[in-house]
Structure formats: structure tokens, C-alpha cells
Residue, then its C-alpha position, 0 to 999 in steps of 0.5 A: x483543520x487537516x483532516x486524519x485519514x487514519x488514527x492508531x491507538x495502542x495497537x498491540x498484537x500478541x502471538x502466544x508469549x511473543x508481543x509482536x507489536x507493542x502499544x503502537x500508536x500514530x496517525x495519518x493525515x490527508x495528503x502526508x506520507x509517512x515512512x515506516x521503520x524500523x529492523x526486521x522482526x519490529x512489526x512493520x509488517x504485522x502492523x499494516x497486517x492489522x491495519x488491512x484487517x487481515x490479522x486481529x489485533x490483540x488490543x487497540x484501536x484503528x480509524x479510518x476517516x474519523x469511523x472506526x475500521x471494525x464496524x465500517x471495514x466494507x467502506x472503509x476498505x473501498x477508500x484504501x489499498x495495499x502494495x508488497x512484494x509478497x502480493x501474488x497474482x494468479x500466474x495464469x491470467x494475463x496482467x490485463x486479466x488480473x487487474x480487470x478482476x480487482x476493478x470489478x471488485x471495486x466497481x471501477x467506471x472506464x475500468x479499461x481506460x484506468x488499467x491502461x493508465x496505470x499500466x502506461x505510468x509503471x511502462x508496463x503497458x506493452x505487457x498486458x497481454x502477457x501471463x504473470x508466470x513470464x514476468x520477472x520479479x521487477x515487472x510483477x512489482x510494477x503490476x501490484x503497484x497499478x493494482x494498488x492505485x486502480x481503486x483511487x484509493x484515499x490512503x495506500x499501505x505500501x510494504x517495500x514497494x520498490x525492494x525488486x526494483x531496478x534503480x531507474x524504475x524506483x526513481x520513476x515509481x517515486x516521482x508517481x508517488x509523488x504526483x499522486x500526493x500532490x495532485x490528489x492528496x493521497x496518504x500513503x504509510x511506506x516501509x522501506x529499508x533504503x534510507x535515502x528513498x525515505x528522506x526522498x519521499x516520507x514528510x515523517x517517520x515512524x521508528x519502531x523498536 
């Protein structure tokens, strides 16, 4: 039996007399990658807002590994990462810097040796001594995609990862996906409004209306 790495249950978020998101539900299983999508303003962002945690939902339910997110958000949260182009990093630390900080959030073993692997796959590794404030859109991107990945996690929400991409850069970030799904059976959730990066990567697809 493949096991669920996430389940979503009537999940529902209301601001004021706006549903922002109305009776959603799906799940995720170990090792799949599942698109996402739907046009701006149907929720994609305000739903994986609810599934980080960051935002309350107004009703429903959310799983993650059979255990319930509200009682178990510290554990839980130490197994899955987050990736969006509207992530900020302070300016002022080094790439390096920034992403030695989260792996000492996570408690991250060989924390130097993870970081420059990372960095190395998204060929961003001749820029770890640089600020963020001197990186253009496309290198601060690649930078949140190795944090999203430094914490090993079981399950990754990735927002328009590759929206400021340069076209051989996304090919690059894809075949990185990709990897990770099938040698470490990572599920991932990924928005995106390229419809042949979808069919590239996602086994299904989530329309919301």
C-alpha cells in the first residue's frame, strides 16, 4: 500500500464575505508530484498558505503522514519545505550565511557539506560568499530552491518555482526534481502556470476553479 504523505479534507478559507478557497480536498502520495492549478485568484497560494500553516483555515482538515498538522506542526514541519518567488532572505547575509542559519533551524549534521551540494546542483556555488542584495531575481530563486531542499524534506510545496528562471535553468531545476522523486521518493505539490513544465513533471493535476 503506498503510503499518504498528505491528505486534504474540506479545506475552506474565508476572509470576511470572500471564500477564498472552497471545500478543497486531495491527497498526496509518497514519491508523486502533483501539479497545482488553476487561474489567479482561485486559491493556489492561499491553500499551500493553510498547508504551511501560516494562514488558519476556516474549516477542514490537514494530514501529514497519517498525524493531524494542528497537534503535530513541530514534527511534522521538520519533514516538509516551502519554495516561492515571493520568499525573502535577508539582503544583508551572504548566500552562504542565509542558508547556514536555516540548517541550524533544522539541526542539520555536515550542514556545510549539504549547503555546497545544494548550491553546486542549482550552479550557484561560485556565489556563496556574495550578498543576496547583489543577486538578480533568477540567482535569489535558485538560492530558496537549495533552502527548500537543505532540510531533506519528505514533502515540498513548491509555489512557481521557476517563474524567474532562465529557460536552461528551469530545464536544470527540472531534471533536480526529478532526481529527487525518484531516487529519494519526495512528493512535491508545484504550482505553475507553464503548462508543458506541468505535463513535464506533474504524475497529476489539480484543477481549481
Amino acid at each position: 500500500m503506498v503510503n499518504k504523505v498528505l491528505e486534504v479534507k474540506n479545506l475552506i478559507k474565508n476572509f470576511n464575505k470572500v471564500k477564498a478557497v472552497k471545500n478543497v480536498s486531495f491527497d498526496i502520495k509518497e514519491g508523486e508530484i502533483v501539479g497545482l492549478l488553476g487561474p489567479n485568484g482561485a486559491g493556489k497560494t492561499t491553500t499551500i498558505q493553510m498547508l504551511l500553516g501560516t494562514l488558519t483555515p476556516t474549516s477542514g482538515e490537514v494530514k501529514y503522514f497519517g498525524k493531524e498538522f494542528n497537534s503535530h506542526r513541530e514534527e511534522v514541519l521538520a519533514k516538509v519545505n516551502f519554495c516561492s518567488g515571493y520568499i525573502r532572505l535577508p539582503w544583508r547575509l551572504t548566500v552562504f550565511e542565509n542558508l547556514d542559519v536555516i540548517g541550524r533551524l533544522y539541526s542539520i549534521k555536515n550542514r556545510s557539506k549539504r549547503i555546497k551540494k545544494l548550491l553546486k546542483s542549482f550552479d550557484m556555488l561560485d556565489f556563496e560568499d556574495r550578498q543576496m542584495s547583489s543577486l538578480s531575481a533568477g540567482q535569489v530563486m535558485r538560492v530558496i530552491l537549495a533552502k527548500a531542499f537543505l532540510n531533506y524534506p519528505r514533502l515540498i510545496l513548491l509555489d512557481e518555482p521557476t517563474a524567474s528562471l532562465d529557460p536552461d535553468v528551469a530545464v536544470k531545476v527540472h531534471d533536480f526534481l526529478l532526481k529527487e522523486q525518484e531516487e529519494f521518493k519526495v512528493s512535491m505539490l508545484y504550482t505553475s502556470p507553464n503548462m508543458a513544465e506541468v505535463e513535464k513533471l506533474c504524475d497529476r493535476v489539480i484543477f481549481l476553479n
